[in-house]
N, C-alpha and C positions, 0 to 999 in steps of 0.2 A: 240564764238565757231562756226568754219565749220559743212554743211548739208555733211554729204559724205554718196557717195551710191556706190559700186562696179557697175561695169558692171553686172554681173550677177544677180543682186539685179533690174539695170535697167532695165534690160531686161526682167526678170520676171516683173513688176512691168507695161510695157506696153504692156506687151502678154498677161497675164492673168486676170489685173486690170482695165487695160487701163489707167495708171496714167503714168503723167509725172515728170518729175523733177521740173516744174516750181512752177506744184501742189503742190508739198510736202513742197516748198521753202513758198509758202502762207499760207499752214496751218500754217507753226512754226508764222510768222508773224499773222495769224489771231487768235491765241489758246486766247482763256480767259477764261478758266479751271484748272483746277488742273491736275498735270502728274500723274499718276496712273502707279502701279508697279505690271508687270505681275508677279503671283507669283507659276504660273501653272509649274509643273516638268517637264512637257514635255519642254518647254519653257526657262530653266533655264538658264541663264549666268553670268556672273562676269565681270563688274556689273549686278544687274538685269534690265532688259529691263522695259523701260519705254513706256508707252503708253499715246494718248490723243486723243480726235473727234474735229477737227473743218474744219471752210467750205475752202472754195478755194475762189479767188474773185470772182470768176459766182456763190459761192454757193452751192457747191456740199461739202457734208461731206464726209472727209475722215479720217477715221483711220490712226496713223500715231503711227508704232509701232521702237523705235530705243535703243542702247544702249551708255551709254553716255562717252566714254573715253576721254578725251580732247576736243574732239569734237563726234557730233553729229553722227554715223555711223547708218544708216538707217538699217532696217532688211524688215520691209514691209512697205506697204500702199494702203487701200481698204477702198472700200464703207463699212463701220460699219452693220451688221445684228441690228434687232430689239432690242436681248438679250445684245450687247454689246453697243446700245444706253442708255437701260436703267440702265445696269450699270453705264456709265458714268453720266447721269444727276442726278443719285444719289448719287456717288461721289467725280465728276469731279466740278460735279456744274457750268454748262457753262451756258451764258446767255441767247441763243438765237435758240436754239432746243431742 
């Protein structure tokens, strides 16, 4: 499956995050966790939106929020808040943050 991200996804994503494409391309390749399914109403889609945290190859974690129709269609990507680390190491179960 392809990473696809709109233009306007892009563009958010390096105005406001400062993330690039390359990044989001390493986290899929670096994830050794579990995908966790956003299950927040505000949030809602069909399918539901999948989440995960992992690093970049520098290292830097990034959330990496998508929905999966044949392929991969990006919605965000950010530096994970404190609340939304410890959620995941508690049921993403990644190895290494």
């Amino acid at each position: 499956m392809a990473i696809r991200i709109s233009d306007q996804i892009r563009a958010k994503l390096a105005a406001e995050h400062d993330v690039g494409v390359p990044e989001v391309e390493q986290c899929f390749a670096n994830r050794t966790g579990h995908l966790l399914i956003d299950t927040r109403e505000e949030h809602a889609t069909d399918p539901p939106t999948r989440w995960f945290i992992a690093p970049t190859n520098k290292g830097r974690l990034l959330k990496v929020c998508y929905v999966p129709r044949g392929d991969y269609f990006i919605r965000t990507c950010y530096e994970p808040n404190e609340a939304e680390l410890a959620i995941y190491r508690r049921h993403g179960k990644p190895h290494d943050f």
